[in-house]
C-alpha positions in Angstrom: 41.7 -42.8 -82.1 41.8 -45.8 -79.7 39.1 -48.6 -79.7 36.2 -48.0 -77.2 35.9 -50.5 -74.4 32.8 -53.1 -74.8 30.3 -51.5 -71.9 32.2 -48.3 -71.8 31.8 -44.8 -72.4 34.5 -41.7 -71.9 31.4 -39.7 -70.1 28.7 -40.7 -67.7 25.6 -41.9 -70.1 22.1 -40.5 -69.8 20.9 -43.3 -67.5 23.9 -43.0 -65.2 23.0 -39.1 -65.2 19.1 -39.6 -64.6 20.1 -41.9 -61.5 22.6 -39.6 -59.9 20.4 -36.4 -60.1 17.4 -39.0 -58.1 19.6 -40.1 -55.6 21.0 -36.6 -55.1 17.6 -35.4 -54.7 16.9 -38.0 -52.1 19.7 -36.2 -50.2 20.1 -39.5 -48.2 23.8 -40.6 -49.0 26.7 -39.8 -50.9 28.1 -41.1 -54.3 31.2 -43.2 -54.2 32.7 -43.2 -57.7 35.1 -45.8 -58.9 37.6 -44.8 -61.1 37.9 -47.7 -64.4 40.8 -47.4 -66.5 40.5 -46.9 -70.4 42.4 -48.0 -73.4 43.6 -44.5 -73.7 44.6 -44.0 -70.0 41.2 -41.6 -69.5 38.8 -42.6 -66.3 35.2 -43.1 -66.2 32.8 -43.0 -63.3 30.4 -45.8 -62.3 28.2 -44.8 -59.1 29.0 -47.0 -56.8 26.4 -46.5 -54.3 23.8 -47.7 -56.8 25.9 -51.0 -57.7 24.0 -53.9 -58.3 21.2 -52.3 -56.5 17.6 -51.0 -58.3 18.1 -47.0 -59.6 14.9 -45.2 -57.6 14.0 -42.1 -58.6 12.1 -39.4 -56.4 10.5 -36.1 -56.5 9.1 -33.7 -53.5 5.5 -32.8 -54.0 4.4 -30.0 -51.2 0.6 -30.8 -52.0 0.9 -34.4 -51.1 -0.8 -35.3 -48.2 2.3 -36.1 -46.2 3.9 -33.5 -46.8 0.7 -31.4 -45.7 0.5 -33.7 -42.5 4.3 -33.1 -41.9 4.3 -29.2 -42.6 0.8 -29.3 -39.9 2.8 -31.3 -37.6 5.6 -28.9 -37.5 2.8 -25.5 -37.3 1.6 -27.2 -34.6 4.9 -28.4 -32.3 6.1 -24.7 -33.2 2.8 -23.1 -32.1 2.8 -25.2 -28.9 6.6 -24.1 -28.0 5.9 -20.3 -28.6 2.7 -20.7 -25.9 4.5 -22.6 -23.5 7.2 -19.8 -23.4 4.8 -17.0 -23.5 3.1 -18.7 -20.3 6.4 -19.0 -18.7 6.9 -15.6 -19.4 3.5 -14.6 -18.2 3.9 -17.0 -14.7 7.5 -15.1 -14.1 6.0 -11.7 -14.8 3.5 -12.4 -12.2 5.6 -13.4 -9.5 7.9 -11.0 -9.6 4.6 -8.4 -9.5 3.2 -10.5 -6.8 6.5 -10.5 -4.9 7.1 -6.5 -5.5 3.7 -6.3 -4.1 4.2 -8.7 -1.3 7.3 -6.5 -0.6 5.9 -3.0 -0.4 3.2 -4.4 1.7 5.3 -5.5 4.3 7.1 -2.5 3.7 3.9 0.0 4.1 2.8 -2.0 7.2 6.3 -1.8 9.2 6.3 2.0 8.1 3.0 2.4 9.5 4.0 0.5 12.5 6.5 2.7 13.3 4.3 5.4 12.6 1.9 4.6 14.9 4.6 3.4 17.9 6.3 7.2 17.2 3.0 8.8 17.4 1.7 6.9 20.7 5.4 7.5 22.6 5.5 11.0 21.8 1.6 11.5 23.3 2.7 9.5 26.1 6.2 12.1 26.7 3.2 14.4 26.3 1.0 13.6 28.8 3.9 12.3 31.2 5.0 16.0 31.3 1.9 17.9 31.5 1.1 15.2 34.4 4.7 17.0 35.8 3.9 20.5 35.2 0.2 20.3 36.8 0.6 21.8 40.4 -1.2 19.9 43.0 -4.0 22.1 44.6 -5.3 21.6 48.3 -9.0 20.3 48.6 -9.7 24.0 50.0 -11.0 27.5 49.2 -7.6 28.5 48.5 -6.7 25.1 46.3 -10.0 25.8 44.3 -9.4 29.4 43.6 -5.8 28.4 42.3 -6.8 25.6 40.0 -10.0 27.7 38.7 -6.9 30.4 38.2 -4.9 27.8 36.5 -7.8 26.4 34.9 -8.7 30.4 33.5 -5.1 30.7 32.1 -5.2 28.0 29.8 -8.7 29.4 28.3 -8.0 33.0 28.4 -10.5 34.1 31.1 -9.9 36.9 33.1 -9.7 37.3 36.6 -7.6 37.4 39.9 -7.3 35.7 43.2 -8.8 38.7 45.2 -11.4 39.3 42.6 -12.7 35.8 43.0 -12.0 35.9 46.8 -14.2 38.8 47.7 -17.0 37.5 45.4 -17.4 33.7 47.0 -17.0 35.7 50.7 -20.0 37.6 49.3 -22.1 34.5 47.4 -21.4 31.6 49.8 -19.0 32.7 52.6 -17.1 29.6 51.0 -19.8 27.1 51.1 -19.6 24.8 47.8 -23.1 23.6 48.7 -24.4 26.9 49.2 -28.2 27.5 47.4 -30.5 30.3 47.6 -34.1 29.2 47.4 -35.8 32.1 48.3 -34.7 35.1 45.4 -36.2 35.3 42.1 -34.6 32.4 40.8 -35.2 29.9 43.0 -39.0 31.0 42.5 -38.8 30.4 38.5 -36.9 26.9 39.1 -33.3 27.5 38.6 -32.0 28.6 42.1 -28.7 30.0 42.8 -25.7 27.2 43.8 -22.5 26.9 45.2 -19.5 29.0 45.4 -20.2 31.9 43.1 -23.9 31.3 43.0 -24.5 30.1 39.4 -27.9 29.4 38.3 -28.0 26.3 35.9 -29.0 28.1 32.2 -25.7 30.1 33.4 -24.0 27.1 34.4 -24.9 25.5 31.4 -24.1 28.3 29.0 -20.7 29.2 30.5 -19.3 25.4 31.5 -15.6 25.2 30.6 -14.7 21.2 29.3 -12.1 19.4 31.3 -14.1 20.9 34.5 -16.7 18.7 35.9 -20.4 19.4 34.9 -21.7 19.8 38.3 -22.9 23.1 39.9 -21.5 22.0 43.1 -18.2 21.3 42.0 -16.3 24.6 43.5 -13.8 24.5 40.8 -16.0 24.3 37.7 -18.2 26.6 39.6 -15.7 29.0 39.8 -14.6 28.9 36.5 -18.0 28.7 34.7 -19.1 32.1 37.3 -15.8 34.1 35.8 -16.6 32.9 32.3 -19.6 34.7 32.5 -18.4 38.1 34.6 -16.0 38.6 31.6 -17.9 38.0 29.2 -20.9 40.6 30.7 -18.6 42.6 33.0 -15.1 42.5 31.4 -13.8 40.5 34.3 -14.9 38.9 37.9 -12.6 41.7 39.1 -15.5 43.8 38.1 -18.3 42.4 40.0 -19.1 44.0 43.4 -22.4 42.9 44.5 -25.4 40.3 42.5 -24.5 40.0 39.4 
């Protein structure tokens, strides 16, 4: 066995060892080891990051107080990044509603545009060709009798041209401003008038809409007079005399 070296050792000593395990601890640099010859060709290790520097030793307590202030301050920039992206979430999530909503609104409104435009050309196709198909009657006893006719047709009254004929011939001789004033009715308040000699409860009861509301009017005269003949005689066809 060779002589030891004065200051020496084969192995690292306990104070070496105690130094290494706090500076590995620290975990704030690596040890450089330099390698030292011996008499017997073996190595030993010196650390050469604590060289002629002072050996500090350290330990990592979590109830210190900066360690409590450093765990808080990391709670709290963690907390603070999870609520800014859940707001961002929450700000996207309502745009894209608001937009979808923004959409079908628009989408709703031309749709009921359209609607509406559709509805509003098709009443006006409607009306342009019942304005075509309506004949044009003559401001005469024949014109009246044909539009009370047409009139009749579309409201399922009964009645004919000769029927209606021989009654005015008989009532008014064709007057539209014909009135009785002397008969029963005229004595109780509600004389006969016009062409078909309507009293006005008759008038009144019998009245088709779209004709005017006027006992003069030889048209809705006509039309209110055979109203009531069908519905108490069957037809004007029927009547031959005061009815």
């Amino acid at each position: 066995m060779s002589a030891k070296t004065p200051g020496h050792s084969r192995g690292l000593n306990k104070t070496h060892k105690a130094t290494i395990a706090g500076v590995a601890a620290l975990s704030a640099a690596a040890l450089g080891f330099t390698l030292v010859p011996g008499n017997n060709g073996a190595t030993e290790t010196e650390p050469q990051a604590l060289a002629n520097t002072q050996q500090v030793a350290w330990s990592y307590d979590a109830n210190s107080p900066q360690a409590k202030a450093l765990a808080a301050s990391l709670d709290s920039q963690q907390s603070t990044i999870e609520l800014k992206a859940k707001q961002d979430a929450a700000a996207k999530a309502k745009a894209e509603a608001a937009a979808k909503a923004a959409a079908k609104a628009k989408a709703d409104a031309a749709a009921k545009a359209k609607a509406e435009a559709k509805k509003r050309a098709e009443a006006k196709a409607a009306a342009s060709r019942a304005a075509v198909r309506k004949p044009v009657f003559a401001n005469n006893l024949d014109g009246w009798i044909r539009e009370a006719l047409y009139i009749m047709d579309k409201h399922n009254i009964p009645g004919t041209y000769n029927g209606i004929h021989k009654n005015v011939m008989r009532e008014s001789s064709g007057n539209p401003y014909a009135i009785n004033n002397w008969d029963i009715n005229a004595i109780n308040g509600v004389p006969s008038k016009g062409l078909l000699q309507v009293i006005y409860p008759t008038f009144k009861a019998y009245h088709i809409p779209g004709t005017k509301f006027d006992q003069y009017d030889p048209v809705a005269n006509i039309v209110a007079a055979c109203n009531y003949a069908a519905d108490r005689y069957g037809s004007i066809d029927n009547v031959n005399s005061a009815y």
